[in-house]
Structure formats: structure tokens, C-alpha cells
N, C-alpha and C positions, 0 to 999 in steps of 0.2 A: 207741224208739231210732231216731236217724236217721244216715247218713253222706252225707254232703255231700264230693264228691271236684269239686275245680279245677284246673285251671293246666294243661289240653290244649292245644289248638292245632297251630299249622306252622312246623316248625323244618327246617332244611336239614340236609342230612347232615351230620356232625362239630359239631353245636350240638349245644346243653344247653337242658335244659325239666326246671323241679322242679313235680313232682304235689303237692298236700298234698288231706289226706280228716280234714274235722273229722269229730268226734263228740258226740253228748249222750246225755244222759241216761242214765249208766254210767258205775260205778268202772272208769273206761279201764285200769289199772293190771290189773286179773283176765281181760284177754284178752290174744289175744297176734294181731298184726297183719298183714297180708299183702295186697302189691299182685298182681296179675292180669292179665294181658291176653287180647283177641281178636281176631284179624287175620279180615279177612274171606274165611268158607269156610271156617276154622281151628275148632278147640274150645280155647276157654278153657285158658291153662298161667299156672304157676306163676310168678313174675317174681321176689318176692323176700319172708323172713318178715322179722321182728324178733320173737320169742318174751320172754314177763313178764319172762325174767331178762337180755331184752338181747341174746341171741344172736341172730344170722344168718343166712340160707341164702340164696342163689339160684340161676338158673338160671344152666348155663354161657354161656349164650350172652349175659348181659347182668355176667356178672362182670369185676370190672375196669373198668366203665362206669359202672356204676349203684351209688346207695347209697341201702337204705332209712333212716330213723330215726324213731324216736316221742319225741313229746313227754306226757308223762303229765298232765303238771300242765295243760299247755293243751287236752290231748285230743285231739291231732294226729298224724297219720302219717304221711310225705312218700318223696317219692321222685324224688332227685336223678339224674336222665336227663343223661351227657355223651359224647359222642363217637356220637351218635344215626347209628343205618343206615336207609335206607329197608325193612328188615326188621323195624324195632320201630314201624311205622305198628299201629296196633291202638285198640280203647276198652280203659281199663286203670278195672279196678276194682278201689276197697278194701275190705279183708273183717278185720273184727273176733270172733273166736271165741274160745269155750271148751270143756271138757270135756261142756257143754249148751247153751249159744246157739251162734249163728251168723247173723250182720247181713252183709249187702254193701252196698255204694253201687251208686248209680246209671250209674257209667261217667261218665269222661273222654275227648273223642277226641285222641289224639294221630296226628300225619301230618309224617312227615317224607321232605322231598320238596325239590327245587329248583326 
């Protein structure tokens, strides 16, 4: 299984940057999805899930801002970055799991800066 996470880069404060994190080889549909990030000096938090049934969660601090979603059929899971602070600079990875696996990507860097 591999995941393949894009679309980091340098965006200025109050821009948008959409992440997407393909995946293969896996019924995408029996995990449930979740982006990540790491600012540096930091430990690894939470950013935001989409769970099998479609639900939700993220962190407060990116609610309101950010939207994750998955695409099943294409094996995709993204994540729409708008109104971006120079406090969500970090490598943001995606993580595919279940009640027994557990797959990450490789990291994206996102930096948002002027």
C-alpha cells in the first residue's frame, strides 16, 4: 500500500492550498481517513478525520477553515486549506486506518508566509 500526498507549497496568509493523498492498492472504502500535521519542534496533531460513514472531526484551531473530504471511488483524500495563518506552516500527512492496518504518507510541506 502506498500514499502519495501533494499540493504543499507557499501560500500567504488568508490563501487557500488544497492537499490531495492518493492511495492504492486497498478497498479505500474500509478505512477511514485523516490528515496530520507537524510544525517544527512540535509533535504530530490531529487536523481533521472523514470516518467510512462520512463523518467529521477536526481540530479547533483549523475549524471553520479547513474541509477534509474523500473520494472513494478515485481513492482520494484532500484537504481544503482557506483562510491559512502562518501557524498552520507544518508537513501535513495523510493516514489511512483501520481496526488493523495503519498506512501514512510521506508528508507534504505546507508554509505559509509572506
Amino acid at each position: 500500500v502506498q500514499l502519495q500526498a501533494s499540493g504543499g507549497g507557499l501560500v500567504q496568509p488568508g490563501g487557500s492550498l488544497r492537499l490531495s493523498c492518493a492511495a492504492s492498492s486497498l478497498i479505500f472504502r474500509r478505512y477511514s481517513t485523516a490528515w496530520y500535521r507537524q510544525a517544527p519542534g512540535k509533535q504530530r496533531e490531529l487536523v481533521a478525520v472523514v470516518s467510512r460513514d462520512d463523518s467529521t472531526n477536526y481540530a479547533d484551531s483549523v475549524k471553520g477553515r479547513f474541509a477534509i473530504s474523500r473520494d472513494n471511488a478515485g481513492k482520494m483524500v484532500y484537504l481544503q486549506m482557506n483562510i491559512v495563518r502562518p501557524e498552520d506552516t507544518a508537513v501535513y500527512y495523510c493516514r489511512l486506518y483501520n481496526w488493523d492496518q495503519d498506512y501514512w504518507g510521506q508528508g507534504t510541506l505546507v508554509t505559509v508566509s509572506s
